[in-house]
C-alpha positions as a Python dict, from the first residue, in 0.01 Angstrom:
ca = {
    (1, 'X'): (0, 0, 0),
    (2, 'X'): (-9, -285, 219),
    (3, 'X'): (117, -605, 65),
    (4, 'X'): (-96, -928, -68),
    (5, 'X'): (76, -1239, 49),
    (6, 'X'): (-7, -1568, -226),
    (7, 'X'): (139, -1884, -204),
    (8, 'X'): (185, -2185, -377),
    (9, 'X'): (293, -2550, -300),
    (10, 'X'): (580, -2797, -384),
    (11, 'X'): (463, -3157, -574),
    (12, 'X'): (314, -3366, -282),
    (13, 'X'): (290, -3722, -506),
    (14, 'X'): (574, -3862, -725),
    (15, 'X'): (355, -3926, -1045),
    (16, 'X'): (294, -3517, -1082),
    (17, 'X'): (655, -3357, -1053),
    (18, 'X'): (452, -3043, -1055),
    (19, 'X'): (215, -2859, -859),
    (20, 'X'): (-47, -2644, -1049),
    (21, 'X'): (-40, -2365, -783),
    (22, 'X'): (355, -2334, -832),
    (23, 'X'): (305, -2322, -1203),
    (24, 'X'): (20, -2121, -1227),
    (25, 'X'): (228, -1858, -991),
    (26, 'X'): (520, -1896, -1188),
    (27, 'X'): (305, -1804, -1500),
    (28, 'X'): (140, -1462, -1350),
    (29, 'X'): (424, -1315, -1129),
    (30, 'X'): (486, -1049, -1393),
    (31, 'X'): (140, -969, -1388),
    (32, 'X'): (47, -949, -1007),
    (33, 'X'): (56, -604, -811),
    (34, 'X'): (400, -442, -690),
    (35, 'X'): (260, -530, -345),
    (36, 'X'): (233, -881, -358),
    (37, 'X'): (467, -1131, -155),
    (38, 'X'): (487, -1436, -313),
    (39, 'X'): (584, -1753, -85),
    (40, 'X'): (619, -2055, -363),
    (41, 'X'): (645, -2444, -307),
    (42, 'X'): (553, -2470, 44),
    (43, 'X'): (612, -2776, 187),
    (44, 'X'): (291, -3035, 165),
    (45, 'X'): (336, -3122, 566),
    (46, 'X'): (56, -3004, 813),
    (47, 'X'): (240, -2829, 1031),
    (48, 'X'): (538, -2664, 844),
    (49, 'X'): (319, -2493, 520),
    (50, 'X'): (115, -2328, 810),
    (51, 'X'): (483, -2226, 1022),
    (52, 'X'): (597, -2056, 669),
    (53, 'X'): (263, -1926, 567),
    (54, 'X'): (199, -1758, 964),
    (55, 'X'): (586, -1646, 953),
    (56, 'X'): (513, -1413, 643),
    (57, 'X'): (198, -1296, 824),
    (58, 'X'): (346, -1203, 1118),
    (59, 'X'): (672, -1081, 898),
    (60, 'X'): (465, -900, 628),
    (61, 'X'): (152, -807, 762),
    (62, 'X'): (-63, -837, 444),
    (63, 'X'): (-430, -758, 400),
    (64, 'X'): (-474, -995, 182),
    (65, 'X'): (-355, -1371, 245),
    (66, 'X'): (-402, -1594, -81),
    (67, 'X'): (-302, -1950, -46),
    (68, 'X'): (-338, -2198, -328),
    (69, 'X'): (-306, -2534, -388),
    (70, 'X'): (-389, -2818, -667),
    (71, 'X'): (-730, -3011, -723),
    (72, 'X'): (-617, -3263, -935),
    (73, 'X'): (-935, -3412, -994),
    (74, 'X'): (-1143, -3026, -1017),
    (75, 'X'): (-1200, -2888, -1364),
    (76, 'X'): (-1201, -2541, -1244),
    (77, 'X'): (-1068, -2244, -1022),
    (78, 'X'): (-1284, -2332, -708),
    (79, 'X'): (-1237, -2060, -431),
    (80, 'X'): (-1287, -2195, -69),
    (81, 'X'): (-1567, -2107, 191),
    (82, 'X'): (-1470, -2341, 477),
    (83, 'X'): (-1143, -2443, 646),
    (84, 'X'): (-1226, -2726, 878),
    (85, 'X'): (-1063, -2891, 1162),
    (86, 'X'): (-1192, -3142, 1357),
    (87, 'X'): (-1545, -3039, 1438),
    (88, 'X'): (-1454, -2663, 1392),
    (89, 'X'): (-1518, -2452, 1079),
    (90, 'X'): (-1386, -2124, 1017),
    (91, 'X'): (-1525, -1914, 683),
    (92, 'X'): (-1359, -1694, 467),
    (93, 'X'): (-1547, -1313, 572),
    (94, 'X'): (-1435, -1265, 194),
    (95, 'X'): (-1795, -1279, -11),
    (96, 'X'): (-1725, -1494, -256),
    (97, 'X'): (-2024, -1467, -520),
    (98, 'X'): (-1924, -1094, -547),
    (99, 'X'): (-1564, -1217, -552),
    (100, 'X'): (-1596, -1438, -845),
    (101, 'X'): (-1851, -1234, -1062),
    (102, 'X'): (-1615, -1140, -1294),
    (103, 'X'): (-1425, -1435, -1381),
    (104, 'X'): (-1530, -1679, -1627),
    (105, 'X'): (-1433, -2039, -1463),
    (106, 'X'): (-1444, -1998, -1112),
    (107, 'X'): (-1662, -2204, -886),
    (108, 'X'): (-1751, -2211, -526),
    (109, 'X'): (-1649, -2478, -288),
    (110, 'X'): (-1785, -2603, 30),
    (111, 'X'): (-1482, -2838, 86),
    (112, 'X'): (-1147, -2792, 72),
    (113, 'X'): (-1047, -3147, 134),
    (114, 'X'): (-878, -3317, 404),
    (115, 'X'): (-529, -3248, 305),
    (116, 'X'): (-285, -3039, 349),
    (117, 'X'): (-469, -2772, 221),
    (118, 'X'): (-761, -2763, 433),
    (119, 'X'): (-545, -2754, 719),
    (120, 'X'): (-329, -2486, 601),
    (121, 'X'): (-656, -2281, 554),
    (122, 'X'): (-834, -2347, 879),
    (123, 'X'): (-524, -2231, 1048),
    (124, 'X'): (-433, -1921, 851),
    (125, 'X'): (-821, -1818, 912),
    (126, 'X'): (-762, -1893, 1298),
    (127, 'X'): (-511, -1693, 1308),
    (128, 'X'): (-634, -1381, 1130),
    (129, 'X'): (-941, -1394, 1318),
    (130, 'X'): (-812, -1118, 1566),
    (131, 'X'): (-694, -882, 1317),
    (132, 'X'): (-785, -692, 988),
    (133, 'X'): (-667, -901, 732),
    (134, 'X'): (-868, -1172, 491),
    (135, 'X'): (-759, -1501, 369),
    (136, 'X'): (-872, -1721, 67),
    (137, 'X'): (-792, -2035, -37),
    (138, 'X'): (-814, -2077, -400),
    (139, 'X'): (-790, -2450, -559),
    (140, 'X'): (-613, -2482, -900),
    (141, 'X'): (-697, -2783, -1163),
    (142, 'X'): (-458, -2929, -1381),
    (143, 'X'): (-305, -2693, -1627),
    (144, 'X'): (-346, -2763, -1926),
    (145, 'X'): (-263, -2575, -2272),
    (146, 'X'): (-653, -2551, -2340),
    (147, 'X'): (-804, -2374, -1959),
    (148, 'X'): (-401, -2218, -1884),
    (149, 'X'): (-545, -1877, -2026),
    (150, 'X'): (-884, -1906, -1796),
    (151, 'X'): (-740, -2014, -1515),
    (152, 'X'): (-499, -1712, -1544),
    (153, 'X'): (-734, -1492, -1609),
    (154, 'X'): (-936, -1588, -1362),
    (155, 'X'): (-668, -1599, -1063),
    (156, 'X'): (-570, -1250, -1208),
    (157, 'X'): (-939, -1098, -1173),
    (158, 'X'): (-937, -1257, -793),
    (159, 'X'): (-590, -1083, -687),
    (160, 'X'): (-743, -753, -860),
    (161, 'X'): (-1043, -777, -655),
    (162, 'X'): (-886, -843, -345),
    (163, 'X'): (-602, -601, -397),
    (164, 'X'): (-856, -320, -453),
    (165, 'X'): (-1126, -413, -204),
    (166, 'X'): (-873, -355, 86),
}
């Protein structure tokens, strides 16, 4: 089975000392397919997380290329439609109201910021435009002890879905 490359980033602002993507990866390793790669605490920097992140894809060759990063201020799982740079937008070909119809606290979003993480999406999508293989980028809220068990569940049904669609 092909692998499922997901990845995660390092704490970008002093005040956190976490990163909800590396902790929420952390939390489901155990639980993820045999096939999946996982590439944790990437580096918050525009150009390195993308080096790492197109290394494993040229490395690896997944089918499936999951990166995730924190919305602090988001209350929910939001999966991402757009990765923008500059003028240009690139779209996930993943449908995402089929993708999310079985999770319980998932949203949709039409903006994945002007981070790190927007940039790290736009370029992953650029870059598997030529070939077979998807990408998503999936924004994780805090984590708190009250949504941990959604937001796991949730991530979980997303792999699944992924993992089997391809």
């Amino acid at each position: 089975m092909a692998p499922i490359l997901i990845t995660s980033f390092r704490p970008w602002k002093a005040h956190q000392g976490i990163n909800s993507s590396d902790v929420l990866l952390k939390q489901v390793t155990a639980n993820l397919p045999d096939n999946a790669i996982i590439l944790r605490s990437l580096p918050v920097n525009f150009d390195l997380a993308p080096i790492q992140v197109i290394t494993h894809i040229v490395q690896y060759r997944p089918k499936v290329v999951i990166c995730c990063g924190m919305a602090e201020t988001r209350q929910s799982l939001t999966v991402e439609q757009w990765g923008t740079y500059q003028d240009q937008q690139l779209a996930t070909p993943i449908h995402l109201p089929t993708l999310i119809k079985q999770t319980i606290h998932t949203r949709i979003s039409h903006d994945a910021g002007d981070f790190v993480c927007n940039r790290l999406y736009y370029r992953v999508l650029k870059h598997l435009q030529e070939q077979s293989a998807l990408a998503l980028f999936v924004h994780i809220p805090l984590i708190t002890p009250a949504n941990r068990p959604l937001i796991e569940f949730d991530f979980l049904k997303i792999v699944e879905h992924l993992n089997s669609a391809c």
